[in-house]
N, C-alpha and C positions, 0 to 999 in steps of 0.2 A: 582537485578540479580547477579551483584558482588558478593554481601554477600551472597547469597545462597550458589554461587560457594566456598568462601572462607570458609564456614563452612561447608556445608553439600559435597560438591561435584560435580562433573562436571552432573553425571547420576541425581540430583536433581536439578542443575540448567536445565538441560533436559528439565525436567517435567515441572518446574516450569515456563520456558521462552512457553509453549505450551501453559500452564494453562493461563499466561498473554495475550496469542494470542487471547483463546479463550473468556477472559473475554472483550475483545474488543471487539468482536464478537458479545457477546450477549446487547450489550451498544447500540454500531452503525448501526448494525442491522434496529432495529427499527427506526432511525434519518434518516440513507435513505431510506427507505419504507414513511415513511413522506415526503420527499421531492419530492420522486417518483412522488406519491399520490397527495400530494399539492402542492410542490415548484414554480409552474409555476402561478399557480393561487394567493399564499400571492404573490409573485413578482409581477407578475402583478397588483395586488390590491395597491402594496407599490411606485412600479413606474411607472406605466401608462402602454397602449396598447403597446408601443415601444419592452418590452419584452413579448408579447404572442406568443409562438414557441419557447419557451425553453427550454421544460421540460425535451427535450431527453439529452440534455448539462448539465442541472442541476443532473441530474440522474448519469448519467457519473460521473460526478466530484464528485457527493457523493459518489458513489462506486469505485472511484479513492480513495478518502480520507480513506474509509475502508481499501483497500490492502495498502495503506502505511500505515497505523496505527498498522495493522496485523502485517507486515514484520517491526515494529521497534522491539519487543525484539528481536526476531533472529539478528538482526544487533548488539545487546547490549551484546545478550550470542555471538558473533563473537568476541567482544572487551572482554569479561569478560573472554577467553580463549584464549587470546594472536593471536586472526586471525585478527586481523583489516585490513591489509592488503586485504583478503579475501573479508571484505566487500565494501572494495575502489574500489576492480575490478570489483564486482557486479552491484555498483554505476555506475561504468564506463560504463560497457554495456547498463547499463539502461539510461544513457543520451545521448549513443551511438544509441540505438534504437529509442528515445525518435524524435531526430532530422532529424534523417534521416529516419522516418516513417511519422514524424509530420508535415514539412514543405510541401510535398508535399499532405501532407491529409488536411492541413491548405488551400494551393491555389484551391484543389478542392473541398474542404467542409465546410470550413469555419468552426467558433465555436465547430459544433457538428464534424468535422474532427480533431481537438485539441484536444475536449473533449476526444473521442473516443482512439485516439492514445496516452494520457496520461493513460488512464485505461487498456490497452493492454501493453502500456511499463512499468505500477507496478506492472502489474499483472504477467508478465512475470519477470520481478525482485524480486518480493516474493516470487514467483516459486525457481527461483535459491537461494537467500538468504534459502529456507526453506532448501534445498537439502545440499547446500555447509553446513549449520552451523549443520545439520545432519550426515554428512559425518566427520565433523570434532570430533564431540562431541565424534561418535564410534571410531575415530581414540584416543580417551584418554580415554576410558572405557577400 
């Protein structure tokens, strides 16, 4: 992403930090539709009855693991154009929600209240990460 920036420019680091979003996209996509699908059942199969009832938790966490994966270039073209700062705030509010959404969706839900509230707080963090490192990029075109 750097070297995009330092050769071609900030509007093809643009492109380019989307194009890697979306190649993510189409990779992980399919691995939580897998896990959706099956997760609950190889688990089960791998370690006993103890985890049957987990699929909604394993579901979660894999479509957690998508939206952070999405929102890493945006975070890279934030460093690759001197906002890092930008992105540390972003971070902030996302551990900011993270805890103070989680803990109490943790004592009344248990697993799938973790689960749940880590996929709401990246998902709401990729949100802003998309927005700020878009806001920034047009602010140097």
């Amino acid at each position: 992403i750097s070297n995009v920036h330092a050769a071609e420019g900030v509007l093809r680091m643009q492109r380019y930090v989307h194009r890697c979003s979306l190649m993510f996209v189409a990779v992980l996509v399919p691995v939580v539709l897998v896990i959706a699908a099956f997760g609950e059942n190889i688990l089960t199969a791998i370690y006993g009855n103890a985890y049957t009832g987990t699929g909604l938790v394993l579901t979660l966490l894999a479509a957690n693991l998508l939206l952070l994966t999405i929102a890493r270039p945006w975070a890279q073209g934030l460093f690759s154009i001197d906002c890092a700062k930008a992105d540390t705030v972003v971070n902030l509010i996302w551990v900011s929600v993270l805890f103070a959404s989680g803990i109490p969706a943790i004592k009344w839900y248990g697993a799938s209240g973790a689960a749940a509230t880590m996929f709401a707080s990246s998902g709401i963090a990729a949100a802003i990460k998309l927005r700020v490192f878009t806001r920034h990029v047009s602010r140097r075109s």
